[in-house]
N, C-alpha and C positions, 0 to 999 in steps of 0.2 A: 539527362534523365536516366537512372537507373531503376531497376528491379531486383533487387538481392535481399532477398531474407533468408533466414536458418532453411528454410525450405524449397528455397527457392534460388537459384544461380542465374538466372538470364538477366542479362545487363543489357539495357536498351543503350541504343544509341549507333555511330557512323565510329570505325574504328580509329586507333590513332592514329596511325600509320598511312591512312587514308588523307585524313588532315591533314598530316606533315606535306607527303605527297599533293593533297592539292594546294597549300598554303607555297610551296617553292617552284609549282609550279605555274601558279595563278601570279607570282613576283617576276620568272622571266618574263613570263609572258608580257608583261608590263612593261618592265624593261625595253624588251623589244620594240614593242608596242610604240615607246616615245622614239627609240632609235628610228626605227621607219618613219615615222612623222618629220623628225627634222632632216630626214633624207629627200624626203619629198616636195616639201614647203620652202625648204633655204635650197639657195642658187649653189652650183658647183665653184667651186675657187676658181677663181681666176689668177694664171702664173703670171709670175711678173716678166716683163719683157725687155730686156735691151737689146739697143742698136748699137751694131762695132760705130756707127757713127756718136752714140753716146759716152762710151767707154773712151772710143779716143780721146774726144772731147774734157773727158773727166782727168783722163792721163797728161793733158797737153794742161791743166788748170782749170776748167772750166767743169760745169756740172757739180758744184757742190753741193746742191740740197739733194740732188736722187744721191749721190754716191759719199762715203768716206776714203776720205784722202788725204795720206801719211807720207812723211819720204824721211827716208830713213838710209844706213850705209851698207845694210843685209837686204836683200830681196825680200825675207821672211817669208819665201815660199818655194818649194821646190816644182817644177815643168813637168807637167802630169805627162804621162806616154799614154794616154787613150789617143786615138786617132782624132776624136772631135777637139782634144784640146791642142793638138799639135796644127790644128786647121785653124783655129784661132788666133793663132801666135802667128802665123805664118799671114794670116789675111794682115792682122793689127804691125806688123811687122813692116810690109809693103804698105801702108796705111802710112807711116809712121817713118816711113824713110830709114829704118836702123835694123842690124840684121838680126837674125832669128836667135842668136844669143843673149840680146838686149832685151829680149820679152821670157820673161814667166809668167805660164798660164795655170791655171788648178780649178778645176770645175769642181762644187760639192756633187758628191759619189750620192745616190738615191739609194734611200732605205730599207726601198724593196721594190717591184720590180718597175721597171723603165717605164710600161707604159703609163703607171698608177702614177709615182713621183719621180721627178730628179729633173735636173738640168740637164740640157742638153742642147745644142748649136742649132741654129735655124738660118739655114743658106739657101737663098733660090737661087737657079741657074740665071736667070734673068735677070738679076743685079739690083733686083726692087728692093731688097731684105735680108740683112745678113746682122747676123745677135746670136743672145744667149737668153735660155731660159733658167729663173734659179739664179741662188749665191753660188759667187766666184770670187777670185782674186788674183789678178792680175798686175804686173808687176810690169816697171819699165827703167832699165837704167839710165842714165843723164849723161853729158857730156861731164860731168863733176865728178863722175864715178858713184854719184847717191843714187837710191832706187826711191820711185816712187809707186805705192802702191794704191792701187783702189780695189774697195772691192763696194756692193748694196748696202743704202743707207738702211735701218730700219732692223728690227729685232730679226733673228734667226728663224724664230717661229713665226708662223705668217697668220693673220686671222684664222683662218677658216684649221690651222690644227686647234688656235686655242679654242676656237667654237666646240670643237672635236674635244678635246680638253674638258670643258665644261658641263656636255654634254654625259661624257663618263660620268663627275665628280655629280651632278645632279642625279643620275641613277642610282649611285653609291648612297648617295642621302636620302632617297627614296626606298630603298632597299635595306639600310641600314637598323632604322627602327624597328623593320619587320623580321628583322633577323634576330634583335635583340627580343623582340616580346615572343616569337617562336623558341628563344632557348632560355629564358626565362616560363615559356610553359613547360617544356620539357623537363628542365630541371627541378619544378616545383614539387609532382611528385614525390619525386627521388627525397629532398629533402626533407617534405612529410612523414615518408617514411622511415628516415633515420630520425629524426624526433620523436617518432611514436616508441621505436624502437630502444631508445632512450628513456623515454617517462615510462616505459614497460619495466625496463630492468631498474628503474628505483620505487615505483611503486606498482606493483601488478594490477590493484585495482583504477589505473586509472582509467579515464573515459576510453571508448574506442574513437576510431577513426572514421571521417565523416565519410559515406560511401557516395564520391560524386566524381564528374567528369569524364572523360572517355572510359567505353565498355572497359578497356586494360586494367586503366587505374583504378576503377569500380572494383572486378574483377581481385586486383590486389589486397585491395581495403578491405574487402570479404573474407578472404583467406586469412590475411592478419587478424582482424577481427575474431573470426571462431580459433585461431590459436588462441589469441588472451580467453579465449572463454575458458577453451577448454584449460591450459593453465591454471586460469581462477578457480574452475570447478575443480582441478586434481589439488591446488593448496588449501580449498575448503575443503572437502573431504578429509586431508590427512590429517588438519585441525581439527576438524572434528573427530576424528579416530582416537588422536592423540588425549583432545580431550575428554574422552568418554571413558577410554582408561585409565587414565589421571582422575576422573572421579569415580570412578569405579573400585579401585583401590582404597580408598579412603575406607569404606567399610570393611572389608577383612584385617587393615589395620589396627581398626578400631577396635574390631574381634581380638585379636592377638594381643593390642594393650590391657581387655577386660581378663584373658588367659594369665596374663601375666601377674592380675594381683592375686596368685594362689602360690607363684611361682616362689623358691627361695630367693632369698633377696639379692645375693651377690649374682645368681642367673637373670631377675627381674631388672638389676640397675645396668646390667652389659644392653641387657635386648632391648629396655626402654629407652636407651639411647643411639640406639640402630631406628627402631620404629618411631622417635620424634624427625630424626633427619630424612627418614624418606617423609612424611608427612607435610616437613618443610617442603620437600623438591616436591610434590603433591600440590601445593597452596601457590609455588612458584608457577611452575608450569601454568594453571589453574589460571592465574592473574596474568601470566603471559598473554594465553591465546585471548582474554577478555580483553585486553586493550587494545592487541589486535584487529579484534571484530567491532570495538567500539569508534560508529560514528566520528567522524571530527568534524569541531563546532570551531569554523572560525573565525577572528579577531583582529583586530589588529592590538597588540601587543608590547611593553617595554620590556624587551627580552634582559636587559641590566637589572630591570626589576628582580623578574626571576630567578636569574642568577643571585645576586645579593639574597633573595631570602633563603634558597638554599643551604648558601654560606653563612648566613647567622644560624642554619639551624645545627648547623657540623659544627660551628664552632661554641655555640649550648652545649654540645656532647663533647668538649673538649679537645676537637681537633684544632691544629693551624693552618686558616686558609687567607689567602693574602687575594684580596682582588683589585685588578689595576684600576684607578679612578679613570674617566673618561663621561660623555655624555649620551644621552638615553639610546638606544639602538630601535628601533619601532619593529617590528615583523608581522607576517597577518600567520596567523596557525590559532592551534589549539592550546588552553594554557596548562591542562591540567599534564598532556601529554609532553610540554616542552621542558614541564618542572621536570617530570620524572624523567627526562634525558639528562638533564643535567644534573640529576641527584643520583644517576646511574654513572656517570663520567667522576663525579667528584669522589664518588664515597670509594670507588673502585681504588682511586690516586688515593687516599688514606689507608682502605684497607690494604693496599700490597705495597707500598713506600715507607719512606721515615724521612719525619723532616715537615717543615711547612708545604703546604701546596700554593701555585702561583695560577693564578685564572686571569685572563689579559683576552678582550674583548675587542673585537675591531669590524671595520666594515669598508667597501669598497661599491663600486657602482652596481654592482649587481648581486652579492649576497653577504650576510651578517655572519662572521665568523667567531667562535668561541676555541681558546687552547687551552687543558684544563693540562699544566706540566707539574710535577713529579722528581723525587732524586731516587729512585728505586732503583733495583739491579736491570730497570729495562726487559726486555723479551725478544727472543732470538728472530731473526728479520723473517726466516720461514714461516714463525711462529706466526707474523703480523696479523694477516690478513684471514690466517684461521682462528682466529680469537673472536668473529664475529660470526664463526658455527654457532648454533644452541648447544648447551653443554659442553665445550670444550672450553677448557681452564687452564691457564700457564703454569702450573704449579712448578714443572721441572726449572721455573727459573724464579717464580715469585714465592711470597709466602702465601701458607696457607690455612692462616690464624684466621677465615674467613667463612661464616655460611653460605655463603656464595652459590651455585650448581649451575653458571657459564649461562644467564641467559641474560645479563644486565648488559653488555656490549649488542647483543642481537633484536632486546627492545631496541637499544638506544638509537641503530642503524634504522629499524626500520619505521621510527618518528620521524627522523632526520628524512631519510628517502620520501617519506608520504609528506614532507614538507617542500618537497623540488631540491633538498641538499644531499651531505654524506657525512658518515664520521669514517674516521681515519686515523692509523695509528702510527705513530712514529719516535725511533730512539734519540733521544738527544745525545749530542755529541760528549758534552760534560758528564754523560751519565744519567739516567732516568727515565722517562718515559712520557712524551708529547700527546694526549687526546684532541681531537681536530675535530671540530663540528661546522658544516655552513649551511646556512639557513637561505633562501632566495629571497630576497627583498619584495 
């Protein structure tokens, strides 16, 4: 639950970092929690035990289901020098009638520390009880010169590790989920905010950000939010400036054309053709900032339509435009302002090239794209992306048989952007000049 308005900054709520904190820590705790339970409730393992009286047994033939047993013409083991296994060999030895070279012993070496795991010899003085706890392997040579060995039937791992085993593996899986919807919160923000941050820089007036979730992110979404205000407020204002002087002009103009029918005529036909061109850049501007500011009414739209009526009307005026056939493109926008992007991309390719122009229409899973190409002298790669300033004009590389005054690429951009797409400019390799529009599905 938050509390943020223009006027207000206090964001209710438990902070993030608090959550984080108690969400990893209310997961050990859990953890633990089942650890100690099955510590509790399940019995301690039980080692497994042999009798030198089994071993021999299993050595001399006998004992095949507790033990595996191999005879082979290697030992496949080498005579451990710990003290318990040299007392092994030496009992199974006398045991066994054969000397203490005939037996190799190898006791497995414990993990960690003796009292917790491992084998180890169990001798009473009494003679009640004499063994081994734990895998071993023991070896015994034959009058044939073969060795036979045995060592514990049964897997290496013993119950009670794989209990231990599964035990972890069910924590993990318990844990697991909680880990992932913990960094899928955390990350959520984050990505909110590169998206906002996104829909910002193609269209300023879009929606703000929804002010929810922890004080932080509240917090943030407040902040970003009065940047796009203030933003929007500094590019309405200069709109407004701009166009108040742009109509504001228009009258001392008009003054100066009324001056002028007294004027001599070779002075009146130089200045009348100074004062209709700025009057044009007057009526430009003018229509600029109104489509700007004009609402958009959306549709869903056959954007090939569009395009086609364009081109029939350039080529009524005697241009050559070639459009690739293909089938209907759908988009949702506004229609009056999609004409005029694409009658800003087209006419631009007639007025500064020579030659037919080629328009090839396509679309993929996520936005509808238009190439309005060109065989012109192209525009220098620096030039590219400052061609979609207001007022700035390629002349140093195109022609400039053109009324033009650089604000037809700068509408075009910023229909395209208020539609979720871009235009973009690019030289063709063969020479000329590529227009890019894409539209969001």
């Amino acid at each position: 639950m938050t509390d943020a308005t223009p006027g207000n900054r206090r964001v209710a709520g438990r902070p993030l970092f608090l959550r984080i904190f108690a969400l990893l820590l209310g997961s050990l705790i859990a953890v633990q929690a089942m650890n100690a339970i099955l510590v509790i409730v399940t019995p301690p393992p039980a080692p497994r035990l042999f009798s030198l009286d089994q071993i021999e047994r299993a050595l001399r033939g006998g004992e095949s289901e507790t033990f595996k047993r191999s005879e082979q013409s290697d030992p496949g083991v080498e005579q451990g020098s710990a003290p318990r296994e040299r007392h092994i060999r030496d009992l199974l030895a006398a045991r066994l009638n054969v000397g203490p070279d005939a037996i190799r012993v190898s006791l497995r070496r414990p993990l960690g520390p003796r009292r917790f795991l491992g084998p180890r010899p169990i001798s009473r003085d009494a003679g009640a009880f004499e063994g081994v706890v734990g895998q071993f392997t023991i070896a015994l040579r034959q009058s044939n010169k073969q060795w036979v060995a045995v060592s514990p039937a049964g897997p290496d791992i013993a119950f009670w590790r794989w209990r231990a085993l599964a035990t972890l593996l069910f924590a993990l899986i318990v844990a697991a989920p909680i880990a992932w919807w913990l960094s899928r919160r955390i990350a959520k923000p984050i990505a909110m905010f590169g998206a906002a941050a996104e829909r910002l820089g193609r269209d300023p007036n879009s929606p703000p950000i929804e002010m929810s979730g922890p004080p932080e992110v509240a917090e943030a979404a407040f902040a970003f939010n009065e940047m796009q205000a203030r933003l929007q407020s500094y590019v309405a204002n200069r709109s407004l400036m701009l166009g108040a002087v742009a109509h504001d002009l228009r009258t001392p103009l008009m003054r100066i054309g009324l001056h002028l029918e007294h004027a001599p005529k070779p002075v009146r036909s130089a200045i009348q053709g100074e004062v209709g061109e700025m009057q044009a850049m007057v009526a430009a501007v003018l229509a600029f900032l109104r489509d700007q500011e004009q609402p958009a009414r959306r549709q869903s739209l056959n954007f090939r339509a569009i395009i086609e009526s364009v081109a029939d009307e350039l080529a009524d005026e005697g241009h050559q435009i070639e459009l690739v056939e293909g089938p209907p493109m759908v988009v949702e926008g506004n229609r009056s302002a999609l004409k005029s992007l694409v009658s800003n991309l087209m006419r631009n390719a007639v007025n500064h090239a020579d030659g037919p122009i080629r328009a090839v229409l396509g679309a993929n899973a996520s936005v509808v794209w238009l190439e309005v190409r060109d065989h012109g002298s192209g525009i220098p790669e620096e030039m590219l992306e400052r061609m979609f300033e207001p007022f700035v004009r390629g002349e140093l590389s195109r022609s400039r048989q053109t009324g033009g005054i650089g604000l037809g690429l700068a509408s075009a951009r910023a229909v395209a952007r208020g539609h979720g797409g871009d235009v973009t400019l690019a030289n063709r390799p063969d020479g000329g000049l590529t227009a890019r529009v894409e539209l969001a599905r």
